[in-house]
MOPAC internal coordinates of N, CA, C and O (Angstrom, degrees):
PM7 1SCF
backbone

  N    0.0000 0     0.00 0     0.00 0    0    0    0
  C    1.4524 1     0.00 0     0.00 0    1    0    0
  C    1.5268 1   108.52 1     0.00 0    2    1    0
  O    1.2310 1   120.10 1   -55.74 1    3    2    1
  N    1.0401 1   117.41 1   124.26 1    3    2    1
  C    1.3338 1   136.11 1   175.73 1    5    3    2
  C    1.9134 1   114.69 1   -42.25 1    6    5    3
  O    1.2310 1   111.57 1   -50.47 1    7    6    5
  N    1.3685 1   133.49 1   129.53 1    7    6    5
  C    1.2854 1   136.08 1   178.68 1    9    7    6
  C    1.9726 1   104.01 1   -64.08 1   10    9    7
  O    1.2310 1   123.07 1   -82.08 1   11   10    9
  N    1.3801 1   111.73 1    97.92 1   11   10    9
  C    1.6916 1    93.94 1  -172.00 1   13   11   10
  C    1.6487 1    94.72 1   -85.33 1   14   13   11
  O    1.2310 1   119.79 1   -53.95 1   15   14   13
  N    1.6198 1   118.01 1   126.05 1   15   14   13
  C    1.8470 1   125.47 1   146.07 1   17   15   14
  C    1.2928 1   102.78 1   -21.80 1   18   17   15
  O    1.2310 1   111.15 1   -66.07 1   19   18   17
  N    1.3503 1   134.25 1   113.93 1   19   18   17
  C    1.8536 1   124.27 1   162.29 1   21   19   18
  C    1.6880 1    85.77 1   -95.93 1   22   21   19
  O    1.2310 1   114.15 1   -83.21 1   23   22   21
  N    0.9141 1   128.69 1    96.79 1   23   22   21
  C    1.4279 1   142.89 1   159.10 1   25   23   22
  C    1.4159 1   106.02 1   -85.01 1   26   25   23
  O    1.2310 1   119.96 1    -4.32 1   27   26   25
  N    1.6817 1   117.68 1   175.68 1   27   26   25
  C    1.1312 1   101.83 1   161.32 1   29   27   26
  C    1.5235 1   133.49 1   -70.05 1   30   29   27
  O    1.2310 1   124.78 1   137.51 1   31   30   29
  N    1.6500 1   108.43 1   -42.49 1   31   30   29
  C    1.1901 1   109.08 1   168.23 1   33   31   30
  C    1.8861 1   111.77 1   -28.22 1   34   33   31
  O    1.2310 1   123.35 1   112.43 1   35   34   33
  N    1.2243 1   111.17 1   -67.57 1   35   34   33
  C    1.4311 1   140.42 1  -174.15 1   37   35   34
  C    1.8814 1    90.31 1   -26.29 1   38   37   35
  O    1.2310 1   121.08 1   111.89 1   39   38   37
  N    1.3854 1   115.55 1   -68.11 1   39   38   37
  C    1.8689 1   128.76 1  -178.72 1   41   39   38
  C    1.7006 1   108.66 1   -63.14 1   42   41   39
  O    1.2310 1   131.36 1   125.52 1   43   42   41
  N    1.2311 1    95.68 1   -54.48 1   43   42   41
  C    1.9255 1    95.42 1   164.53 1   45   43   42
  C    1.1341 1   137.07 1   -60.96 1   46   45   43
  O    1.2310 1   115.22 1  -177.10 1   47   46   45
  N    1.6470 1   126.68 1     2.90 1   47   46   45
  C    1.7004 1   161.40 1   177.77 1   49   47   46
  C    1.0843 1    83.97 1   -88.63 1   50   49   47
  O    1.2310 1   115.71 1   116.84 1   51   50   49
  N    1.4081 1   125.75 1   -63.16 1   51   50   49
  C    1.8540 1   121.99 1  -137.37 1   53   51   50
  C    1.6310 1   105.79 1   -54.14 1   54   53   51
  O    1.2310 1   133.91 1   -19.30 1   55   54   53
  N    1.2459 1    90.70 1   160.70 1   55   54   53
  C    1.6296 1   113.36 1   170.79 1   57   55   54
  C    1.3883 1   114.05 1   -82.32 1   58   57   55
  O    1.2310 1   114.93 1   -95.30 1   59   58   57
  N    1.5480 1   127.22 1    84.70 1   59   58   57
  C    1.4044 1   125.84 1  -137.16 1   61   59   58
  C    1.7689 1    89.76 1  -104.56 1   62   61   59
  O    1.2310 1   108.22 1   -38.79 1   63   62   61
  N    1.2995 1   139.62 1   141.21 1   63   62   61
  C    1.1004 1   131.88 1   169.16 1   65   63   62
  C    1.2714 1   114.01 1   -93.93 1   66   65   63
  O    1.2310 1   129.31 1   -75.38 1   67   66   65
  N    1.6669 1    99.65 1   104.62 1   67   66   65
  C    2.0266 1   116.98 1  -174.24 1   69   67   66
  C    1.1586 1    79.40 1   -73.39 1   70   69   67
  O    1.2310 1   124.67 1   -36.98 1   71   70   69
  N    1.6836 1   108.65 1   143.02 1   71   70   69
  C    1.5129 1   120.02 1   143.84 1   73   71   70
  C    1.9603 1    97.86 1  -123.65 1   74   73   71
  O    1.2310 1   130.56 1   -53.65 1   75   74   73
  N    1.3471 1    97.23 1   126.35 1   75   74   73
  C    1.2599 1    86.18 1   166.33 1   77   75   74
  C    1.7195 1   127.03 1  -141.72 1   78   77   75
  O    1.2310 1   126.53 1    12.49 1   79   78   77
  N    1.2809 1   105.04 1  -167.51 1   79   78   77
  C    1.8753 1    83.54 1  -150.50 1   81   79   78
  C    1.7383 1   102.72 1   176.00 1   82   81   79
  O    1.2310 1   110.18 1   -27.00 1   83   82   81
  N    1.2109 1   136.05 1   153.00 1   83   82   81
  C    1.0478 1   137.65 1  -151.96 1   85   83   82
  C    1.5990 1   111.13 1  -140.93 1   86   85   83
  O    1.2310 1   117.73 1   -22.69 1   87   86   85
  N    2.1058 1   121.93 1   157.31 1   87   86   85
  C    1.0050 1    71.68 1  -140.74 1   89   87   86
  C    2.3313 1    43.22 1  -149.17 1   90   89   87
  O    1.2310 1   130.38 1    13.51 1   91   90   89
  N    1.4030 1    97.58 1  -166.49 1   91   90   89
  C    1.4820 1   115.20 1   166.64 1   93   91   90
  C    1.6183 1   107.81 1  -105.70 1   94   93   91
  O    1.2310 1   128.97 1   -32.76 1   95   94   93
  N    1.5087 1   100.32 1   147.24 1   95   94   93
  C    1.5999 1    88.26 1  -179.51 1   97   95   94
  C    2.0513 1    95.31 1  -116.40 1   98   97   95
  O    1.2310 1   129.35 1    25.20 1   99   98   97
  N    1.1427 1    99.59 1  -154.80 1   99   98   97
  C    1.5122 1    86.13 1  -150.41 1  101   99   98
  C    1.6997 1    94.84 1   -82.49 1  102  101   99
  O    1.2310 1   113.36 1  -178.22 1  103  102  101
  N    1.0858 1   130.15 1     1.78 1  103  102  101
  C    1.1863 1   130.71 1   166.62 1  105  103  102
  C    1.8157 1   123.36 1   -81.74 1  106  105  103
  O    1.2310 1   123.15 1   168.80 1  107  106  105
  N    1.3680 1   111.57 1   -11.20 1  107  106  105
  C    1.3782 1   141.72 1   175.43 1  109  107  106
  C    1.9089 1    83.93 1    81.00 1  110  109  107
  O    1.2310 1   123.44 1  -106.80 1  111  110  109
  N    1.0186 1   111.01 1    73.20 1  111  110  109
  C    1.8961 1   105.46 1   166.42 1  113  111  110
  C    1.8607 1    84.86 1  -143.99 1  114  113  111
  O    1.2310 1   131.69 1   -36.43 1  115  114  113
  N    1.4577 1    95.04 1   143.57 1  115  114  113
  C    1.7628 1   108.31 1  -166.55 1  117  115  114
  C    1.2149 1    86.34 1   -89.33 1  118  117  115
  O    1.2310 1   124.47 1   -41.94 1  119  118  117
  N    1.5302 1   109.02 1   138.06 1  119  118  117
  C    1.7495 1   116.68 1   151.35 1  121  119  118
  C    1.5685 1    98.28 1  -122.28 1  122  121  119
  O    1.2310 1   129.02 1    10.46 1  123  122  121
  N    1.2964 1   100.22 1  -169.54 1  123  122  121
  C    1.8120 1   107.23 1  -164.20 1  125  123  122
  C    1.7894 1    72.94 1  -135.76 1  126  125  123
  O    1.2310 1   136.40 1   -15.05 1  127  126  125
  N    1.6046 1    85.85 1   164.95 1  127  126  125
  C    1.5582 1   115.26 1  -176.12 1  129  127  126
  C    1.6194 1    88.15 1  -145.54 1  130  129  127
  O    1.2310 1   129.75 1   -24.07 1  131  130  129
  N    1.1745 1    98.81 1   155.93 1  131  130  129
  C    1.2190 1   132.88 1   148.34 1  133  131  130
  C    1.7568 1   124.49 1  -109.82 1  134  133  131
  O    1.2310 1   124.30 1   -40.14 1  135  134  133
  N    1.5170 1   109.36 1   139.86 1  135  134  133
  C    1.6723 1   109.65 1  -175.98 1  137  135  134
  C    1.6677 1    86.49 1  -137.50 1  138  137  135
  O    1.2310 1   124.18 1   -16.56 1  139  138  137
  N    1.4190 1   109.59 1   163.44 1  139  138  137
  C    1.0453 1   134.95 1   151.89 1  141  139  138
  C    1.4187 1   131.53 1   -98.36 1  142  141  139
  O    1.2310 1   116.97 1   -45.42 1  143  142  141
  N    0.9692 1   123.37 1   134.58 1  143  142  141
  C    1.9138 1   103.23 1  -154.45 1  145  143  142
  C    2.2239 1    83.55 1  -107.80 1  146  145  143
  O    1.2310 1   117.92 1   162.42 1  147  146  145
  N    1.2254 1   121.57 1   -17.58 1  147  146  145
  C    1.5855 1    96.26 1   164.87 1  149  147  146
  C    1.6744 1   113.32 1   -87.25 1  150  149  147
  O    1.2310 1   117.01 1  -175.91 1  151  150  149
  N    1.1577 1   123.30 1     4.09 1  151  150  149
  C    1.3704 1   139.47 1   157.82 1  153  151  150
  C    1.0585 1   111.01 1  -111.20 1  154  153  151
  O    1.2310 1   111.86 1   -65.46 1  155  154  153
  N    1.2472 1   132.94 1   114.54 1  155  154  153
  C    1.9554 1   141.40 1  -175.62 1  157  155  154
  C    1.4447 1    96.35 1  -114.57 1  158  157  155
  O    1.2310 1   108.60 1  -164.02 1  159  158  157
  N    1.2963 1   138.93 1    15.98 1  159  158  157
  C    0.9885 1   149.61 1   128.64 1  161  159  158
  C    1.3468 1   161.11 1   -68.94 1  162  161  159
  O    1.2310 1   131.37 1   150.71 1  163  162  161
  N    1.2301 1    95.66 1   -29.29 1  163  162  161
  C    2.0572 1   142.99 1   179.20 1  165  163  162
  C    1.3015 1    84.63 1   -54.36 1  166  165  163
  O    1.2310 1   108.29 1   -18.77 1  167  166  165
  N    1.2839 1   139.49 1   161.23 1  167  166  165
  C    1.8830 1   132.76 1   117.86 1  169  167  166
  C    1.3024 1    84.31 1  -149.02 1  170  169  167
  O    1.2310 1   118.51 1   -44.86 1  171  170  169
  N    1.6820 1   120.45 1   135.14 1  171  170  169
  C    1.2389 1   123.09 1   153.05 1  173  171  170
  C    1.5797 1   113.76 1  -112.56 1  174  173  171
  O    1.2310 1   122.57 1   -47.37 1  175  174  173
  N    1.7509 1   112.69 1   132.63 1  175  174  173
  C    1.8173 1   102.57 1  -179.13 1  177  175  174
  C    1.4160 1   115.21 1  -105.00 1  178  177  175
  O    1.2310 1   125.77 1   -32.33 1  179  178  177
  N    0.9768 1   106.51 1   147.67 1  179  178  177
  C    1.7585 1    93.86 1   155.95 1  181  179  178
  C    1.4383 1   120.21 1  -172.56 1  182  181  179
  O    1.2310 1   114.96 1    -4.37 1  183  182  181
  N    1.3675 1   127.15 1   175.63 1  183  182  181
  C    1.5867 1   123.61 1  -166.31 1  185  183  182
  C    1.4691 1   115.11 1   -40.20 1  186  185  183
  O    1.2310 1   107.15 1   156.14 1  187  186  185
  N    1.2725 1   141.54 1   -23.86 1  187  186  185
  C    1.7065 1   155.46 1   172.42 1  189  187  186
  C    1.3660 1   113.44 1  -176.24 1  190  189  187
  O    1.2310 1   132.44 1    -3.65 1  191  190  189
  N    1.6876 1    93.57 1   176.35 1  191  190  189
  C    1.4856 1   114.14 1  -171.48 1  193  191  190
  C    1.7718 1   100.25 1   -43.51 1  194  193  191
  O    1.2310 1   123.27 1   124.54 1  195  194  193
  N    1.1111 1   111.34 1   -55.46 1  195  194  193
  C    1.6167 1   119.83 1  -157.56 1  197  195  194
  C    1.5739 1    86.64 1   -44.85 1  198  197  195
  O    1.2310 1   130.11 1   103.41 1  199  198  197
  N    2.0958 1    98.10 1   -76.59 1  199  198  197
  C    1.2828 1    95.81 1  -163.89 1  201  199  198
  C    2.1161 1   132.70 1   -29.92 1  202  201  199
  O    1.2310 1   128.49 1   144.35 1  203  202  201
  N    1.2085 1   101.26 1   -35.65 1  203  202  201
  C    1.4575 1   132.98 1  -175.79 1  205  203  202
  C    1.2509 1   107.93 1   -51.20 1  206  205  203
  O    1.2310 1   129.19 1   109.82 1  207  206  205
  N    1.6134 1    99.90 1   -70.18 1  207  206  205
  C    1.6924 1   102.75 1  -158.53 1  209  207  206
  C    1.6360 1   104.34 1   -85.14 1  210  209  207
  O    1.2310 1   119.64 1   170.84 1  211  210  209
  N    2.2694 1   118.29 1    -9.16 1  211  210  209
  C    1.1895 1    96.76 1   157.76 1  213  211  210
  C    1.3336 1   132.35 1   -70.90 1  214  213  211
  O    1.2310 1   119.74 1   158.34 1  215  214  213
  N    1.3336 1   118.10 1   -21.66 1  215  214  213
  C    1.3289 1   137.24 1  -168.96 1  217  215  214
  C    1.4189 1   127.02 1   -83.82 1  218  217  215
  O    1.2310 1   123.49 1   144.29 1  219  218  217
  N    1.3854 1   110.92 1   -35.71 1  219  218  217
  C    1.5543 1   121.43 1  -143.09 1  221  219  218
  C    1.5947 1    97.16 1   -69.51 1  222  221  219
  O    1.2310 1   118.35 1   157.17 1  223  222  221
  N    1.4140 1   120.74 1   -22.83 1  223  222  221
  C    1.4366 1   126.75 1  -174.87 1  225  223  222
  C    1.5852 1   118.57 1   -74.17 1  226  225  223
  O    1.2310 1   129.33 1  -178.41 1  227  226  225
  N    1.1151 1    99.62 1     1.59 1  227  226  225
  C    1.8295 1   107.85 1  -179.05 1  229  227  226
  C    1.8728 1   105.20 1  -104.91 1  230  229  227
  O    1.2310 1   127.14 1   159.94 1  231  230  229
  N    1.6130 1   103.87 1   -20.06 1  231  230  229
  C    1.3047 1   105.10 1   173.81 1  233  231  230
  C    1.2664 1   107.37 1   -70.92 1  234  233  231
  O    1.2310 1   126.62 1   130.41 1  235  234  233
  N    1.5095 1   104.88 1   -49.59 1  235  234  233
  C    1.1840 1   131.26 1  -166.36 1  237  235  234
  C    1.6281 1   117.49 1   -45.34 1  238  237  235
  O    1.2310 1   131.29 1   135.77 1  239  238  237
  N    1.6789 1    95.81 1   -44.23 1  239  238  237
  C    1.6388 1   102.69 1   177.51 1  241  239  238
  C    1.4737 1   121.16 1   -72.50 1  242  241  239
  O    1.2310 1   120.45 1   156.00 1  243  242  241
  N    1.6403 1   116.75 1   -24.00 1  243  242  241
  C    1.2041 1   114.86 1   160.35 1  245  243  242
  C    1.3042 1   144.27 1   -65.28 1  246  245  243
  O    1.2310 1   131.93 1   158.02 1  247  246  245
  N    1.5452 1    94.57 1   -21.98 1  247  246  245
  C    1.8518 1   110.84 1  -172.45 1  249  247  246
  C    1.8317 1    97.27 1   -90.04 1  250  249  247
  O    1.2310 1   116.13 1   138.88 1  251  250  249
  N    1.2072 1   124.95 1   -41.12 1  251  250  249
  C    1.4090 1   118.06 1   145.43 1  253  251  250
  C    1.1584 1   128.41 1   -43.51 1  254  253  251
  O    1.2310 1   119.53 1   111.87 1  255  254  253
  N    1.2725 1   118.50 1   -68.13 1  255  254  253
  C    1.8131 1   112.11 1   170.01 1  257  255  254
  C    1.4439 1   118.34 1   -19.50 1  258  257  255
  O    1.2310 1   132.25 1   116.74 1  259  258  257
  N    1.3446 1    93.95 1   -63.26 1  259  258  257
  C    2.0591 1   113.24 1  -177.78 1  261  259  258
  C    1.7451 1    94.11 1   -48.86 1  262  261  259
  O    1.2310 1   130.17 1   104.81 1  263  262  261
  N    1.1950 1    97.99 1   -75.19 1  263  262  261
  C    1.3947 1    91.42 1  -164.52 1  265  263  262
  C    1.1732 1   130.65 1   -65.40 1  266  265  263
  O    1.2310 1   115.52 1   166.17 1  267  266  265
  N    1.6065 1   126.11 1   -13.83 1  267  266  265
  C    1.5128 1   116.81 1   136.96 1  269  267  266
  C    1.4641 1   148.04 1   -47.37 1  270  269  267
  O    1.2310 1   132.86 1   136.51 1  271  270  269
  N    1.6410 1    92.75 1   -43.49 1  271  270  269
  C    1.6545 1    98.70 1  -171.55 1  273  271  270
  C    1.9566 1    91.32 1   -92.87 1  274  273  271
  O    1.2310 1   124.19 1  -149.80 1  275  274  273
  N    1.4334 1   109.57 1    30.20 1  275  274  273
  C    1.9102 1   113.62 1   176.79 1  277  275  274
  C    1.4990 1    92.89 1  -112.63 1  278  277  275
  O    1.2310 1   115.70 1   164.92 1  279  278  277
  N    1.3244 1   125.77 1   -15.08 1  279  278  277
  C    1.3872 1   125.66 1  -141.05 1  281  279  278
  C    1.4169 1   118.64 1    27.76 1  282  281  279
  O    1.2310 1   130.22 1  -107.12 1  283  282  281
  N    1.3253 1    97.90 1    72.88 1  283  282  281
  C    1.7374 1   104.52 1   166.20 1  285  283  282
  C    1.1490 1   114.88 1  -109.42 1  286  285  283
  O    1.2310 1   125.53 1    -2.78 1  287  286  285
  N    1.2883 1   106.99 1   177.22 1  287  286  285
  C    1.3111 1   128.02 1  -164.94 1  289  287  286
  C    2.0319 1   107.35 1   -81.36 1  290  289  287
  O    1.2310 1   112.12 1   -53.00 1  291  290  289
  N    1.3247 1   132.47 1   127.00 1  291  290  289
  C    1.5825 1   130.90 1  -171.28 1  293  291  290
  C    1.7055 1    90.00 1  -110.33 1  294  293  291
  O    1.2310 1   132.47 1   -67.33 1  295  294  293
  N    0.8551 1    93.52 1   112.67 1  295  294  293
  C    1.9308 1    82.94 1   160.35 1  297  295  294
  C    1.9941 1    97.81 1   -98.73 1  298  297  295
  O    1.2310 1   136.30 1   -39.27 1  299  298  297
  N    1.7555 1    86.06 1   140.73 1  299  298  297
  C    1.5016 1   100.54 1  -171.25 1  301  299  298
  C    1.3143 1    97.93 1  -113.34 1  302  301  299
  O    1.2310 1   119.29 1   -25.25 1  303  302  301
  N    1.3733 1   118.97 1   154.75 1  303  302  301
  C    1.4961 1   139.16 1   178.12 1  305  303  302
  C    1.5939 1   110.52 1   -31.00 1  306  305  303
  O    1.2310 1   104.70 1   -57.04 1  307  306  305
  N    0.9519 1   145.87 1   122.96 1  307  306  305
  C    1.3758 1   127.63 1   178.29 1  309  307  306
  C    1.9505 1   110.64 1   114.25 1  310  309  307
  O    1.2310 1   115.76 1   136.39 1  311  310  309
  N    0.9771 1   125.65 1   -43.61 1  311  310  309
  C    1.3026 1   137.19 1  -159.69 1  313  311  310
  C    1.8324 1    94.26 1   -90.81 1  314  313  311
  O    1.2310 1   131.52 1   -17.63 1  315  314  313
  N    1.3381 1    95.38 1   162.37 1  315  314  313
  C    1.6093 1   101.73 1  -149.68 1  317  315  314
  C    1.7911 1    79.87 1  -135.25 1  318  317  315
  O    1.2310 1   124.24 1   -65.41 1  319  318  317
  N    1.8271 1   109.47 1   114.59 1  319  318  317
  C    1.1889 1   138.88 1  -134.84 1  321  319  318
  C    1.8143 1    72.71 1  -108.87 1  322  321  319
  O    1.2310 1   118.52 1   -37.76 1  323  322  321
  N    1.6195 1   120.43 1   142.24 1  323  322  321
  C    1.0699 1   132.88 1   145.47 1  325  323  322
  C    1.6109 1   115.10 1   -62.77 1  326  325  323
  O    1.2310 1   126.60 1   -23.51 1  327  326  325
  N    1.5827 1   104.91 1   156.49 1  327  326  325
  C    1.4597 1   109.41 1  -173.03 1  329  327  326
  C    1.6627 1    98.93 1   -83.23 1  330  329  327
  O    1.2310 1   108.56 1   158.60 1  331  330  329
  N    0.4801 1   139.00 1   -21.40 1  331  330  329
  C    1.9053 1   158.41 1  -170.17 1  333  331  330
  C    2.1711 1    95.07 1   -79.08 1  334  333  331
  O    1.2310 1   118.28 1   138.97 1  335  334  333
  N    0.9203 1   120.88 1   -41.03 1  335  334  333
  C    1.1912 1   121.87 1  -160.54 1  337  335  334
  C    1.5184 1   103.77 1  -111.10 1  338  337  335
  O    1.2310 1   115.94 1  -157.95 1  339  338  337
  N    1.3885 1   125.32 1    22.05 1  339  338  337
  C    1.2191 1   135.18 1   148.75 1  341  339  338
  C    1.6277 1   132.41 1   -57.48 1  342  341  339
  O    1.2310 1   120.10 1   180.00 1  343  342  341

């Protein structure tokens, strides 16, 4: 099996499972978020769905960035997350 680069590009490919969903903000006006459910950490918000799911990938590349140049740990789509590491 081939050595795959996990670059960022490499984490920004993945098949990321959006869950997304909307919420009141403290003014009671709804925005939508986006989460990643192999990141329980992720949340991206913004004025609606559209705005969200065009956007959420620019958050996305930063919260990777961090956690590459941290050498942390990425859990990728597929991998079966300890209860401890929630």
């Amino acid at each position: 099996m081939p050595n795959i680069l996990k670059d960022l590009n490499y984490y920004l490919n993945l098949d990321w499972t959006l869950i997304h969903g909307t919420d009141l903000d403290f003014n009671e006006k709804i925005y939508s978020y986006i989460e990643i459910e192999e990141l329980p950490e992720f949340v991206f918000c913004a004025v609606n769905k559209q705005v969200a799911l065009d956007n959420y990938k620019k958050q996305l590349a930063l919260y990777l960035q961090i956690r590459l140049e941290d050498d942390e740990k990425i859990h990728e789509p597929g991998e079966i997350m300890e209860e401890e590491e929630f």
